[in-house]
C-alpha positions as a Markdown table, in Angstrom:
| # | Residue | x | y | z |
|---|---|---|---|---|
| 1 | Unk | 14.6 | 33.9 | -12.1 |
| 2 | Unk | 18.0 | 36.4 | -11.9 |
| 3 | Unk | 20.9 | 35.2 | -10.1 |
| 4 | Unk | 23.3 | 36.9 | -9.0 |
| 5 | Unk | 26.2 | 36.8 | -11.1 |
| 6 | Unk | 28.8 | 34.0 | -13.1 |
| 7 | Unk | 32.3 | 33.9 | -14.2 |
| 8 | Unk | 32.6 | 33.2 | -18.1 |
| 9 | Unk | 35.6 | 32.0 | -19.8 |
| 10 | Unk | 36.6 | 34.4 | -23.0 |
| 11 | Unk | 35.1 | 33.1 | -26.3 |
| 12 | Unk | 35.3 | 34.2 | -30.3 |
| 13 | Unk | 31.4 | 33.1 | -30.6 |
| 14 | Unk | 30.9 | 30.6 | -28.2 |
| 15 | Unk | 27.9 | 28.0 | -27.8 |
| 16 | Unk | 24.0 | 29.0 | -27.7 |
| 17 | Unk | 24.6 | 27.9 | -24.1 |
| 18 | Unk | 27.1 | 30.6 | -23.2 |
| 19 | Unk | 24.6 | 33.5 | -24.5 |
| 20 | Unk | 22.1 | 32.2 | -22.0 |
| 21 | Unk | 23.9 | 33.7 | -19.1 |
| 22 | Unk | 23.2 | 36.9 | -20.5 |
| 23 | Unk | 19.6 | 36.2 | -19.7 |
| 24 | Unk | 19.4 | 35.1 | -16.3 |
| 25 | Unk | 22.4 | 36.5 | -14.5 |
| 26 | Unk | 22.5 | 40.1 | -13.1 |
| 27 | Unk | 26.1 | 39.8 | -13.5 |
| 28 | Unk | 28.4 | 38.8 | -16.0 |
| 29 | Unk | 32.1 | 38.7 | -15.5 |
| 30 | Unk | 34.9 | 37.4 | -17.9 |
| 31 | Unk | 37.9 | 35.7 | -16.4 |
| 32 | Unk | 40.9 | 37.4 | -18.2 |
| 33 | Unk | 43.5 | 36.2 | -15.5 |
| 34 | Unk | 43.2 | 32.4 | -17.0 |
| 35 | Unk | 45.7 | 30.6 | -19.5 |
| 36 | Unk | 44.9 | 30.3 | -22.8 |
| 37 | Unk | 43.6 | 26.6 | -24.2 |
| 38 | Unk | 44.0 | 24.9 | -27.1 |
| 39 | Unk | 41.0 | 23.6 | -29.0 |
| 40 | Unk | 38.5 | 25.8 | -26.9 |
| 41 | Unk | 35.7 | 28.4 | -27.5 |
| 42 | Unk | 38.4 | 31.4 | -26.6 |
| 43 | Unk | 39.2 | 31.7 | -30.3 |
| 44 | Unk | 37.6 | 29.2 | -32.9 |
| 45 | Unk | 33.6 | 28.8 | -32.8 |
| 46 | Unk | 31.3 | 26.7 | -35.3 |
| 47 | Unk | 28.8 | 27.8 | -37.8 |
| 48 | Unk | 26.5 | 26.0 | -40.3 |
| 49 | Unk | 26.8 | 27.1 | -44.2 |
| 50 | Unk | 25.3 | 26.0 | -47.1 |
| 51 | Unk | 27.7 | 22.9 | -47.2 |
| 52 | Unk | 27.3 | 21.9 | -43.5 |
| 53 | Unk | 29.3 | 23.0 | -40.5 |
| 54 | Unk | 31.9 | 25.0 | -40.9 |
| 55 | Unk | 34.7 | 25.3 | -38.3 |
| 56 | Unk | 36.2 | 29.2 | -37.7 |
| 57 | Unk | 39.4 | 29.7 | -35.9 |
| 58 | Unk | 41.1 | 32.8 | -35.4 |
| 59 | Unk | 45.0 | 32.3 | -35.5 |
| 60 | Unk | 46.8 | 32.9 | -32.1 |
| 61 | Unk | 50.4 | 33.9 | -31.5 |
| 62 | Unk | 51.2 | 31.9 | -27.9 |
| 63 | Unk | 55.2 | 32.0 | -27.8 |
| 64 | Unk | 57.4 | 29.5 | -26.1 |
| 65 | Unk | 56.0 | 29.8 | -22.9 |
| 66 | Unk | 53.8 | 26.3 | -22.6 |
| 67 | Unk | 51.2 | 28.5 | -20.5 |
| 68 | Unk | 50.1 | 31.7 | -22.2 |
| 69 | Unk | 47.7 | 34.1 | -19.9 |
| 70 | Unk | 44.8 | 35.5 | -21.7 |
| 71 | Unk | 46.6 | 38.5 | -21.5 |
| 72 | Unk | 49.6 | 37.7 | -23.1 |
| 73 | Unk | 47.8 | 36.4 | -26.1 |
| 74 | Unk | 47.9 | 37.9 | -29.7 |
| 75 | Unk | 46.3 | 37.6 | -33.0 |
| 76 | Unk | 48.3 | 36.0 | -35.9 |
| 77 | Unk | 47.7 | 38.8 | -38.7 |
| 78 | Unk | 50.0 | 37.4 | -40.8 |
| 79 | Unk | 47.5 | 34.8 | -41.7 |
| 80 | Unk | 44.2 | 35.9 | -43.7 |
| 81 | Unk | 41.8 | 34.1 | -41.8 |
| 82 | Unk | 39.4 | 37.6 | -41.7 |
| 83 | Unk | 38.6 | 37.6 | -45.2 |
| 84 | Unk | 37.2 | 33.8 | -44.5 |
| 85 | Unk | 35.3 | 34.5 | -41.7 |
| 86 | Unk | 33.9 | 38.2 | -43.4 |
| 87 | Unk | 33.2 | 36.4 | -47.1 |
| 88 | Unk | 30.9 | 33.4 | -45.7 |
| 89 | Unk | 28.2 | 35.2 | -45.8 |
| 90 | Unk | 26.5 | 37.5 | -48.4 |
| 91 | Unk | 25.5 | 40.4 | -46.6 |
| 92 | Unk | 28.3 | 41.4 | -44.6 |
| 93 | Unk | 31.1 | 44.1 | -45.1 |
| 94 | Unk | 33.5 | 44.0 | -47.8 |
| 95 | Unk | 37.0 | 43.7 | -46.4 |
| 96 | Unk | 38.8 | 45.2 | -49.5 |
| 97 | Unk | 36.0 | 48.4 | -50.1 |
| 98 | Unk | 34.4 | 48.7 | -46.8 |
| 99 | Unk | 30.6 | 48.6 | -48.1 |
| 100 | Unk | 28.1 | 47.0 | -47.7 |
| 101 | Unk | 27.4 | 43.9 | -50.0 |
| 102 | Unk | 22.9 | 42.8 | -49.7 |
| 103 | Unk | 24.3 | 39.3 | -51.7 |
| 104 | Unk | 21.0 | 40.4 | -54.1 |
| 105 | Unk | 21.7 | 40.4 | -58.1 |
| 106 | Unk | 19.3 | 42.9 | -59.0 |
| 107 | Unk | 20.8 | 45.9 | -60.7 |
């Protein structure tokens, strides 16, 4: 069963829940006119690791202004939160070299 189409907040990796749209609506749109909220899917998600649940946040910039539109909003660089979020798992890209690391110890 398709319907016709939903409005999504913006999210880093949000929920299981928030991929489901993709399935059943002909129609995805992504509000990008909204303010930006603390605490929310719109840049931190959660993952599970080897030690448990792990919490990733990606470091915003919002100024003085108390409301910040979606817009508006930029990354903190100056903080080296991509090198945690790369490095938790084995296979992914290298940051530093750019290849490809299979997390295998064979020679």
């Amino acid at each position: 069963m398709d319907l016709p189409a939903v409005l999504l907040s913006i999210a880093y990796w949000g929920p299981v829940q928030y991929f489901t749209k993709f399935l059943i609506y002909d129609e995805i749109w992504l509000e990008i006119h909204e303010n930006y909220t603390r605490q929310t899917y719109r840049n931190r998600c959660n993952i599970f690791g080897a030690n448990g649940k792990l919490a990733l946040t990606v470091p915003v910039l919002t100024g003085a202004k108390h409301k910040t539109l979606i817009t508006d909003l930029r990354i903190d660089y100056t903080k080296s939160w991509q090198k945690l979020h790369l490095y938790l798992h084995p296979r992914v890209a290298s940051v530093t070299t750019g290849t490809l690391n299979s997390g295998s110890t064979r020679s």
